[in-house]
C-alpha positions as CSV (number, residue, x, y, z in Angstrom):
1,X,0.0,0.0,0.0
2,X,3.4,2.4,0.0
3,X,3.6,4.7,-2.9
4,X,6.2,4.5,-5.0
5,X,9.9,4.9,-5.2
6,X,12.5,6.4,-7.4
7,X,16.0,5.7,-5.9
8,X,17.9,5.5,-9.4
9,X,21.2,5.5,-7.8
10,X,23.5,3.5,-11.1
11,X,23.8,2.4,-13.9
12,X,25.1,-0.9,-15.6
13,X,27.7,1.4,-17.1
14,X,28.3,2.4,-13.2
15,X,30.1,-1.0,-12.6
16,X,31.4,-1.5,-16.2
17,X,29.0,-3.7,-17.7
18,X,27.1,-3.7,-21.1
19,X,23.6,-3.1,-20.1
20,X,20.3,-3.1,-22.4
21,X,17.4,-1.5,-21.1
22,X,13.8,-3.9,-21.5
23,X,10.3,-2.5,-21.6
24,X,8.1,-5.0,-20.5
25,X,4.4,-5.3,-19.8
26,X,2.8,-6.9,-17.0
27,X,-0.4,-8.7,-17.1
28,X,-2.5,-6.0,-15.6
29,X,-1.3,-3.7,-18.1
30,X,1.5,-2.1,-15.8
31,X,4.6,-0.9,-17.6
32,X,7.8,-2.3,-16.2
33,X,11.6,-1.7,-16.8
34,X,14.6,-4.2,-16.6
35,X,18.3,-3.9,-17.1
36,X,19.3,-6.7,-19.1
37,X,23.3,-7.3,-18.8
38,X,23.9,-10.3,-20.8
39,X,27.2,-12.7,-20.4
40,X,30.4,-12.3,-22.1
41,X,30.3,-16.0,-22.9
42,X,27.6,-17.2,-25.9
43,X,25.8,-19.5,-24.0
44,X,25.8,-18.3,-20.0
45,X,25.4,-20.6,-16.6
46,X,22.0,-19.3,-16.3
47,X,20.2,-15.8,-16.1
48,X,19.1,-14.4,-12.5
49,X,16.3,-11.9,-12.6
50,X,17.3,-10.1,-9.5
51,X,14.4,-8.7,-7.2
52,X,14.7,-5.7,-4.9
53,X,12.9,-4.5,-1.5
54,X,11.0,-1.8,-0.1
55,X,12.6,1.0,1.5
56,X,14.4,3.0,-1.2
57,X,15.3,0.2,-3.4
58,X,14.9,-0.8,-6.6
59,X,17.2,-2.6,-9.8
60,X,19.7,0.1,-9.7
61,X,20.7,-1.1,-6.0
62,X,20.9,-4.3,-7.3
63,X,23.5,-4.0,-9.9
64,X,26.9,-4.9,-7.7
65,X,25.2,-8.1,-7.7
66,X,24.7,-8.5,-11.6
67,X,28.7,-7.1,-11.4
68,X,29.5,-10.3,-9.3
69,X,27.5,-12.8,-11.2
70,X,28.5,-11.3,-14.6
71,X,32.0,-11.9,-13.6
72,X,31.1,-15.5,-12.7
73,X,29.7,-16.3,-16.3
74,X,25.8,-15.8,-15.6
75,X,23.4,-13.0,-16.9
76,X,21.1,-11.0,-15.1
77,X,18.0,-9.1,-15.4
78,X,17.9,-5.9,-12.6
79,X,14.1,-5.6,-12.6
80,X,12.3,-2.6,-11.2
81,X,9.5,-4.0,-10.1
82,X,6.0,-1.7,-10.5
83,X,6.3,1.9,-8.4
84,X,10.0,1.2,-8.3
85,X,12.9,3.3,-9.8
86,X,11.7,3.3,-14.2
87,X,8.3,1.2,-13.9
88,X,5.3,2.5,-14.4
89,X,2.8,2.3,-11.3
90,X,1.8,3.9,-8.4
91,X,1.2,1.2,-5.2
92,X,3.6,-1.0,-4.0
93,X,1.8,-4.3,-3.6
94,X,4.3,-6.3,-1.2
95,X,4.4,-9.2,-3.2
96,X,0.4,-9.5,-3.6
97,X,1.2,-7.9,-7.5
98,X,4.6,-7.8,-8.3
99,X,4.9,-11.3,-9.5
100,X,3.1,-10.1,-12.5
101,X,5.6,-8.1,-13.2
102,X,8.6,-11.3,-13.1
103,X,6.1,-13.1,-15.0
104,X,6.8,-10.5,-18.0
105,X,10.5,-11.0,-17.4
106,X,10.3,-14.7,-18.0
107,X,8.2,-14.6,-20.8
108,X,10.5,-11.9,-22.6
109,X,13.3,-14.2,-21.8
110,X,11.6,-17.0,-23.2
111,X,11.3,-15.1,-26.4
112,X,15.3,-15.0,-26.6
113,X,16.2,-18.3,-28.8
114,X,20.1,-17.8,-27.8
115,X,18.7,-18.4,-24.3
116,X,16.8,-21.4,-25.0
117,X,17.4,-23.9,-22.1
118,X,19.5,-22.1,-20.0
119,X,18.1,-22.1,-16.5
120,X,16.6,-19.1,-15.3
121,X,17.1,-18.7,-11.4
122,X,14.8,-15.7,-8.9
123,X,17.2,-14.3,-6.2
124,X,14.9,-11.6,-4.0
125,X,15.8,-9.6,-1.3
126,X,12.8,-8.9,1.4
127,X,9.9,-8.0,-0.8
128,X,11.7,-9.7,-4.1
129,X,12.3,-12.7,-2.0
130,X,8.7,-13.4,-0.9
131,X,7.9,-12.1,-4.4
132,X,10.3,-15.1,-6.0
133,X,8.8,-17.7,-4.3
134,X,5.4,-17.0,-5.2
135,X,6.5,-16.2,-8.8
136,X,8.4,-20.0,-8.8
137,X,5.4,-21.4,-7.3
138,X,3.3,-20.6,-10.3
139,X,5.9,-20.9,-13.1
140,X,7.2,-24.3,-13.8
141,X,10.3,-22.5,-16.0
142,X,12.0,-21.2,-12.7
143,X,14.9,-23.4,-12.4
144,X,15.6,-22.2,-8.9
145,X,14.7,-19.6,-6.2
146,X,17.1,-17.6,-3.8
147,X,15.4,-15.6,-1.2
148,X,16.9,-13.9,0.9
149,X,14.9,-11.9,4.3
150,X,11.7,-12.8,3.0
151,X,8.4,-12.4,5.3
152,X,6.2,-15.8,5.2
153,X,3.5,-13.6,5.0
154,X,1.7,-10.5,4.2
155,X,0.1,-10.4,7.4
156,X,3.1,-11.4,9.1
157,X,5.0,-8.5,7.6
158,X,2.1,-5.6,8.9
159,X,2.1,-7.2,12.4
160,X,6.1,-7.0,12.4
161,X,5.7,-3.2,11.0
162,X,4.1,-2.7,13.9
163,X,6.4,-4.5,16.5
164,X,9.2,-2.2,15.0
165,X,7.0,0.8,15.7
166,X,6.3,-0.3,19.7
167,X,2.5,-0.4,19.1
168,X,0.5,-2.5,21.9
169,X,0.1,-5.9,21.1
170,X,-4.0,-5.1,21.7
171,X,-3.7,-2.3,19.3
172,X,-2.4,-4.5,16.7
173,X,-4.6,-7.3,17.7
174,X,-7.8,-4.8,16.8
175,X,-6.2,-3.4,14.0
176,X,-5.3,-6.3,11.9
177,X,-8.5,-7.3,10.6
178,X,-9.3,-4.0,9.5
179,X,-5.6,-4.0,8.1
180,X,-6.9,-7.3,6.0
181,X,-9.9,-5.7,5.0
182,X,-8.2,-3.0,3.4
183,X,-5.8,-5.0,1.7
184,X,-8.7,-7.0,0.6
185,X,-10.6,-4.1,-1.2
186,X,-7.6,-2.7,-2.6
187,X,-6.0,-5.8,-4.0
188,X,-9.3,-8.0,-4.0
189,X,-8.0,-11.2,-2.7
190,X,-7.6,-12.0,1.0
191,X,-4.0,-11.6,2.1
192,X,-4.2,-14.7,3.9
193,X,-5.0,-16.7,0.6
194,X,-1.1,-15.2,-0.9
195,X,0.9,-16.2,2.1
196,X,4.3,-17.3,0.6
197,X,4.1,-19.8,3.2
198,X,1.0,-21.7,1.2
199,X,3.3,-21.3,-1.9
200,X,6.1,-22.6,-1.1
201,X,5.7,-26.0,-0.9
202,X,4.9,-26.5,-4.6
203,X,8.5,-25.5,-5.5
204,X,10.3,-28.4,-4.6
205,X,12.3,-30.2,-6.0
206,X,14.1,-27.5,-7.5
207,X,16.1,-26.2,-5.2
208,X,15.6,-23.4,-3.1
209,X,17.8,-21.3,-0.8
210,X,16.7,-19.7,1.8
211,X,19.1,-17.0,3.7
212,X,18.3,-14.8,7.0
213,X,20.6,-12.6,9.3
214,X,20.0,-13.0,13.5
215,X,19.8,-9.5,13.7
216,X,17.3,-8.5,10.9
217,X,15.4,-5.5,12.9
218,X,12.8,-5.8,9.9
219,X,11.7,-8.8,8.8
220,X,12.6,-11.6,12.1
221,X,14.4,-14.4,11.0
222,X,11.3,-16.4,12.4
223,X,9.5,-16.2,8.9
224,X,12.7,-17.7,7.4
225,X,12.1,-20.8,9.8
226,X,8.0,-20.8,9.3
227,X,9.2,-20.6,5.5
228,X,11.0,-23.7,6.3
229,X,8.9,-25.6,7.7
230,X,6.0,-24.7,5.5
231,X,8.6,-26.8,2.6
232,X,9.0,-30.0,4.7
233,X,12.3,-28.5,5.4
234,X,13.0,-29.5,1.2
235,X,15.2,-26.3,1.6
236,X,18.5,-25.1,2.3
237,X,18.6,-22.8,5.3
238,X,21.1,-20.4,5.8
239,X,21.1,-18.5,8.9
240,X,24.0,-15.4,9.3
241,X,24.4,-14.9,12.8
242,X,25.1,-11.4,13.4
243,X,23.7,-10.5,10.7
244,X,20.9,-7.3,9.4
245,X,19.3,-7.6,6.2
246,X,21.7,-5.7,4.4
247,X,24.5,-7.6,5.2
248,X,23.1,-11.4,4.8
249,X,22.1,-9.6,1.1
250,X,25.6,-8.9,0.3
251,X,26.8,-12.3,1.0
């Protein structure tokens, strides 16, 4: 329910890489940039659409990453996701939407015969993480998922929005239906019904990573285990002691 978010802060050329920009469509009509940054090899490892957060991000934050697995033989598409940085939009829909918006990126790919079987692999940060792991859920050509701080819920997300600001647990308790029924009118679906936790068991077997920091003040590294769980454990959990959002990102 944010509004959106222009951060813009580089550019492929920033860390020396040949960047393309995509226009892309989402299925609700919303227009949607990428940064595609292919391989310097013909026929890459795999392509990694890579999926920002909330709070000031967007693709440009994203592009040391694309540096790092560039240099390791894969491509990568930086995606703004809608009401980020160069998409169009104006709500932020907290993973309830934005996997519309990686659908488009995997159909454009799809259209690109040099990439023809090369596996296409979702790494998400916060947001792009929940966001990756309902997108995988529904698409069958997502060879892989990385998430990385990803709340196991909407709900869960609000209620921890609210921890961070101190409110009284029976303040939140009376507020959080009315929360649901707002998100209900806006997005009309009931949060509860797009809980990543529901989604994520139909990823398996392809692999999925899943990577929290001890000291994530935003999203607890409790959804990482209810994410978990919620797979038969058919994950690989990586917990960073020490560890804030940021940080577990960058490793």
């Amino acid at each position: 329910m944010s509004q959106r978010v222009e951060k813009l802060i580089a550019t492929p050329a920033t860390y020396g890489l040949r960047g393309e920009s995509v226009s892309l469509i989402s299925s609700d009509g919303i227009p949607v940039k990428a940064w595609w940054i292919p391989a310097e090899v013909p026929r890459p490892r795999g392509v990694v659409i890579l999926l920002h957060g909330m709070g000031g991000l967007d693709a440009s934050t994203l592009l040391g990453h694309a540096k790092f697995l560039h240099d390791a033989g894969y491509a990568a598409v930086a995606l703004d996701m809608r009401a980020h940085g160069r998409s169009g939009g104006q709500r932020i829909g907290s993973s309830i939407e934005e996997p519309r918006d990686v659908m488009a990126a995997l159909d454009w790919l799809r259209q690109q015969p040099q990439l023809a079987r090369v596996p296409v692999v979702l790494l998400g940060i916060s947001m792009g993480g929940a966001t990756a792991l309902r997108t995988a859920a529904a698409r069958s050509d997502v060879a892989a998922v990385i998430s990385v701080s990803a709340f196991c819920s909407v709900n869960q997300s609000i209620r921890e929005v609210f921890q961070i600001q101190h409110t009284p647990k029976t303040a939140v308790a009376i507020m959080m239906p009315f929360m649901s029924l707002a998100l209900a009118t806006i997005y009309r679906v009931w949060p509860a019904q797009l809980s990543t936790l529901d989604d994520i068991d139909c990823i398996p077997p392809r692999p999925i990573l899943i990577a929290h920091g001890t000291a994530d003040d935003q999203i607890s590294v409790e959804n990482a285990y209810r994410l978990a769980k919620a797979a038969a454990n058919r994950v690989q959990l990586w917990i960073v002691l020490g560890a804030g959002m940021a940080s577990t990102a960058e490793r």
